[in-house]
ROPATI-411995 format. One record per residue (C-alpha): residue in three letters; x, z, y. Coordinates in steps of 0.001 Angstrom, whole numbers, padded with zeros to 6 digits, m for minus. Layout:
BEGIN
<r><resn>ALA</resn><X>X</X><Z>Z</Z><Y>Y</Y></r>
...
END
This chain:
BEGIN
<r><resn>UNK</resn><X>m021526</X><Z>016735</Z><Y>m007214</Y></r>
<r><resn>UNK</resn><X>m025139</X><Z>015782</Z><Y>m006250</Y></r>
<r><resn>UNK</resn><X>m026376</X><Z>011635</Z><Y>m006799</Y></r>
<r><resn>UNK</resn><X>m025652</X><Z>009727</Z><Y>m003699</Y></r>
<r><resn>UNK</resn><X>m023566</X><Z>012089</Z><Y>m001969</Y></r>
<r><resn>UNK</resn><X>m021462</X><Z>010575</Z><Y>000616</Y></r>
<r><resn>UNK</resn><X>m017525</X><Z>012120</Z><Y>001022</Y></r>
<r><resn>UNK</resn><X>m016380</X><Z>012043</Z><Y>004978</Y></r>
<r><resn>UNK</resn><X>m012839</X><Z>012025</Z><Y>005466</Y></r>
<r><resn>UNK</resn><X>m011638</X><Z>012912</Z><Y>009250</Y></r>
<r><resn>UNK</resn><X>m009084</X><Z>010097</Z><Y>009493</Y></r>
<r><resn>UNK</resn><X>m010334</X><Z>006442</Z><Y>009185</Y></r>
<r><resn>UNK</resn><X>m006975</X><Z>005198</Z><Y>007319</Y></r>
<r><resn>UNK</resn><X>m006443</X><Z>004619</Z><Y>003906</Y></r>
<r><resn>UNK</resn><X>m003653</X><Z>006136</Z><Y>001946</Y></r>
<r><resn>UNK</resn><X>m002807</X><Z>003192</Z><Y>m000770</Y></r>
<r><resn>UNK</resn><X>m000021</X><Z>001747</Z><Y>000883</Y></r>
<r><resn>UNK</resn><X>003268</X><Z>002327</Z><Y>002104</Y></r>
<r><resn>UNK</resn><X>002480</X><Z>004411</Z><Y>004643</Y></r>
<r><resn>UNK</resn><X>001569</X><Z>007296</Z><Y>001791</Y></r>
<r><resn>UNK</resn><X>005459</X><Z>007334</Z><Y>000069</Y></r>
<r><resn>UNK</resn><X>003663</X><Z>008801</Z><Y>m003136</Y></r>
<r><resn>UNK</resn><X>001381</X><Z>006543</Z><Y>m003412</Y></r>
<r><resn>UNK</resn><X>003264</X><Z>004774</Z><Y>m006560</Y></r>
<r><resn>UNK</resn><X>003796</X><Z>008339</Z><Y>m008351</Y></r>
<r><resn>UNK</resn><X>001941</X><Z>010051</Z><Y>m010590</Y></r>
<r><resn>UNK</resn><X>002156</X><Z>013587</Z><Y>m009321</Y></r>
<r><resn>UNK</resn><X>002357</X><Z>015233</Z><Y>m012788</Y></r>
<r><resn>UNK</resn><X>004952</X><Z>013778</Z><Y>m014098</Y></r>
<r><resn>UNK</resn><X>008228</X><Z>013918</Z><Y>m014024</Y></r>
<r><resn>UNK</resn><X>010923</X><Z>011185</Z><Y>m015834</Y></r>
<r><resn>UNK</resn><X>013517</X><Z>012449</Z><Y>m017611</Y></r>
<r><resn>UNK</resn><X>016983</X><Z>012684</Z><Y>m015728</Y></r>
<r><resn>UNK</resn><X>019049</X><Z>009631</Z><Y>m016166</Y></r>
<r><resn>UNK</resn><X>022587</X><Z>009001</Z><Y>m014722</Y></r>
<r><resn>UNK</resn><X>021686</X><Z>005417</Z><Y>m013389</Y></r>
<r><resn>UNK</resn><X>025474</X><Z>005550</Z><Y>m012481</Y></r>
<r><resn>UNK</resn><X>027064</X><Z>006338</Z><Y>m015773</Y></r>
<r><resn>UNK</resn><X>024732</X><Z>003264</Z><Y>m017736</Y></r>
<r><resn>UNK</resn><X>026620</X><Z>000654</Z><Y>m019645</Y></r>
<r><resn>UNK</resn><X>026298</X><Z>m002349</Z><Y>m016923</Y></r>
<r><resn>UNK</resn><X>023939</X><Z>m004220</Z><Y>m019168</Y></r>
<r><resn>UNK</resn><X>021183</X><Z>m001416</Z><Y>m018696</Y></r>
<r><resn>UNK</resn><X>021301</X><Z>m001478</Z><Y>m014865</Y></r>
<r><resn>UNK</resn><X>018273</X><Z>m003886</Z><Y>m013714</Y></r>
<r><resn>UNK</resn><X>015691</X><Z>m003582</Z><Y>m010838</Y></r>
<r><resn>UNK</resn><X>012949</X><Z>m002473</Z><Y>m013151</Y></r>
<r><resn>UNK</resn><X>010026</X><Z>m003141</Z><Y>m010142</Y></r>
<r><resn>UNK</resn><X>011824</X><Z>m006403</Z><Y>m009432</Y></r>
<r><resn>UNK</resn><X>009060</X><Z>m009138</Z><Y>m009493</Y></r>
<r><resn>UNK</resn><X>006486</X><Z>m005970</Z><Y>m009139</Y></r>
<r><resn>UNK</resn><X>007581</X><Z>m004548</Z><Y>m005441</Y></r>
<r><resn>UNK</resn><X>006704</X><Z>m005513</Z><Y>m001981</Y></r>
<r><resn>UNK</resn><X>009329</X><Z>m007727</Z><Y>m000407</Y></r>
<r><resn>UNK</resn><X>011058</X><Z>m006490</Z><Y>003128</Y></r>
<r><resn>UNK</resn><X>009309</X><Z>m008975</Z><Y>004957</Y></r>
<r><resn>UNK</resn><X>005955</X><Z>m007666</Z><Y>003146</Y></r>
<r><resn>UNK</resn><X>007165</X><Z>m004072</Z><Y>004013</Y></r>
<r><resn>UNK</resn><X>007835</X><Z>m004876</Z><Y>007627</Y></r>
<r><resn>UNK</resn><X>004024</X><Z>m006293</Z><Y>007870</Y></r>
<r><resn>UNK</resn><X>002565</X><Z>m003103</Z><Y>006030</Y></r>
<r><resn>UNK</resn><X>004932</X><Z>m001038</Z><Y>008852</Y></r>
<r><resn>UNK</resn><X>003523</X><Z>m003052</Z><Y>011871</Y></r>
<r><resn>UNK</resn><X>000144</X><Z>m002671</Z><Y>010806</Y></r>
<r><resn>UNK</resn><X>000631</X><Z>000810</Z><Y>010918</Y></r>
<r><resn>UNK</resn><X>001748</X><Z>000564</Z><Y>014308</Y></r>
<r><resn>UNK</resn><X>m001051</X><Z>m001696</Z><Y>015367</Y></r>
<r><resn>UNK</resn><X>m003281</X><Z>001535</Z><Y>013584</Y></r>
<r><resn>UNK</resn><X>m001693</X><Z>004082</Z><Y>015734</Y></r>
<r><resn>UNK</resn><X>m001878</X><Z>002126</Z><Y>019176</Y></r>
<r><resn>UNK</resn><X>m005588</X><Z>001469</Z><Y>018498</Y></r>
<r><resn>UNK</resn><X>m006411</X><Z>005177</Z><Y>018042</Y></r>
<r><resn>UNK</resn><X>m004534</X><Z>006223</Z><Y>020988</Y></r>
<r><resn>UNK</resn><X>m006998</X><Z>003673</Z><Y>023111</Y></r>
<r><resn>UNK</resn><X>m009776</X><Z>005979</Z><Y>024959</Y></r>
<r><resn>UNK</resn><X>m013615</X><Z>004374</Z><Y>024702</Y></r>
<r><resn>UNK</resn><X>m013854</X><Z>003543</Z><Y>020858</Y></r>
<r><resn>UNK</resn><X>m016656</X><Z>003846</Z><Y>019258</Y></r>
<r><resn>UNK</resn><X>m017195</X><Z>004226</Z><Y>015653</Y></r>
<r><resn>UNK</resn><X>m017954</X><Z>000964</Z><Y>015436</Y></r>
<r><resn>UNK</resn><X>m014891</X><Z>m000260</Z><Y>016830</Y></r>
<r><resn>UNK</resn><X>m013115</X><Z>001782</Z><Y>015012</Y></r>
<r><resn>UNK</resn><X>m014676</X><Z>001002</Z><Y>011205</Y></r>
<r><resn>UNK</resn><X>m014216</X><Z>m002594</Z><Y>011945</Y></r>
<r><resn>UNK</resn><X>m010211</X><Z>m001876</Z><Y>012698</Y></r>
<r><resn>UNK</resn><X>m010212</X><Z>000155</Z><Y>009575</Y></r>
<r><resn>UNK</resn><X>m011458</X><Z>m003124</Z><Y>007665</Y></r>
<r><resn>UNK</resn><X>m009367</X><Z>m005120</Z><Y>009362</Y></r>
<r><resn>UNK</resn><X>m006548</X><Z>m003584</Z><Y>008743</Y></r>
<r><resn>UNK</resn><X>m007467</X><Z>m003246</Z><Y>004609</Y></r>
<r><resn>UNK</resn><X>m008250</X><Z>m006866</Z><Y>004915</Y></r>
<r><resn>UNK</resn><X>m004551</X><Z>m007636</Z><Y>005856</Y></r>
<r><resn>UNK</resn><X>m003219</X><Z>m004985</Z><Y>003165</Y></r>
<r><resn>UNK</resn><X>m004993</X><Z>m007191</Z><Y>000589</Y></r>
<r><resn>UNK</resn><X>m003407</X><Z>m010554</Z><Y>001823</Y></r>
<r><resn>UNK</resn><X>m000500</X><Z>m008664</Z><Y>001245</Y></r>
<r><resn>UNK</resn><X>m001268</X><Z>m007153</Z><Y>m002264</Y></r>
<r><resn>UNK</resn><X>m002471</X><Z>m010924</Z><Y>m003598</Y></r>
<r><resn>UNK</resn><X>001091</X><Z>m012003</Z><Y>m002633</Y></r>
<r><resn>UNK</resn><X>002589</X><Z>m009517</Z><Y>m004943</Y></r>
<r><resn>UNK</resn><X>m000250</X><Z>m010271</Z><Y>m007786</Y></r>
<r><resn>UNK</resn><X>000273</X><Z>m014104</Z><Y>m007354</Y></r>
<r><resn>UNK</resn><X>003948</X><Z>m013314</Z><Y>m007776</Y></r>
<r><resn>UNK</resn><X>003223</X><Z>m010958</Z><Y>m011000</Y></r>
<r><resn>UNK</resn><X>000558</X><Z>m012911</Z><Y>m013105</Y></r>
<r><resn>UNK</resn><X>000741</X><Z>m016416</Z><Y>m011253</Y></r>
<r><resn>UNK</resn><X>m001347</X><Z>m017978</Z><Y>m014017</Y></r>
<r><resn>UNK</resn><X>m004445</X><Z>m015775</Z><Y>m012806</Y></r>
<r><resn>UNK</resn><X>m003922</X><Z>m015319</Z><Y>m008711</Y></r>
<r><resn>UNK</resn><X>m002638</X><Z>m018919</Z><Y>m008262</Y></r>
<r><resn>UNK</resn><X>m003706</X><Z>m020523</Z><Y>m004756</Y></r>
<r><resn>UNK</resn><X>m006073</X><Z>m023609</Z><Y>m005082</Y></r>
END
C-alpha cells in the first residue's frame, strides 16, 4: 500500500456498532461448545453484565440508525451534508460508548 493513500468506502456509515451484529466477534474463532443449560446453577452468570449496552442504550443506537436511513433517502444532499450526518451520528455513538466505559472503569471515565 503506497504512503498517504486514502481508502473510499461507497457507504458513509460506520460498522462498529450494533447495527453490524458481528461486530463483537472475532471471526476466527470459535468457543468451545458448552451446554449453558446443563451448568451447575452457580456457573450460570451474565458474563458481559456490567460490559453490554443497556436496552435503553440499544434503542438509541436503533433510532439513530433510523435517523441514518431517513437522511439518505432525502434528495439534494451534498457531500457535505452528508459527512457532517456521518459525524454526527459517530458523535452520538460515542456519548453512548462513554456511558458503558464510565460504567466499566468508573475511576477513569468519571463525569466532573
Amino acid at each position: 500500500m503506497k504512503e498517504n493513500s486514502i481508502m473510499s468506502v461507497e457507504q458513509g456509515a460506520c460498522q462498529g456498532c450494533c447495527v453490524n451484529p458481528n461486530w463483537f466477534f472475532n471471526p476466527g474463532f470459535t468457543p468451545p461448545p458448552v451446554n449453558y443449560f446443563k451448568l451447575p446453577e452457580m456457573f450460570k452468570f451474565d458474563l458481559l453484565a456490567g460490559f453490554k449496552l443497556t436496552d435503553q442504550e440499544q434503542e438509541i443506537l436503533k433510532k439513530l440508525v433510523e435517523a441514518y436511513s431517513l437522511f439518505t433517502n432525502l434528495e439534494n444532499r451534498s457531500d457535505a451534508d452528508n459527512k457532517e450526518f456521518v459525524d454526527a451520528v459517530h458523535r452520538a455513538q460515542q456519548l453512548i460508548a462513554l456511558r458503558v466505559a464510565r460504567r466499566v472503569n468508573p475511576e477513569v471515565w468519571h463525569q466532573p
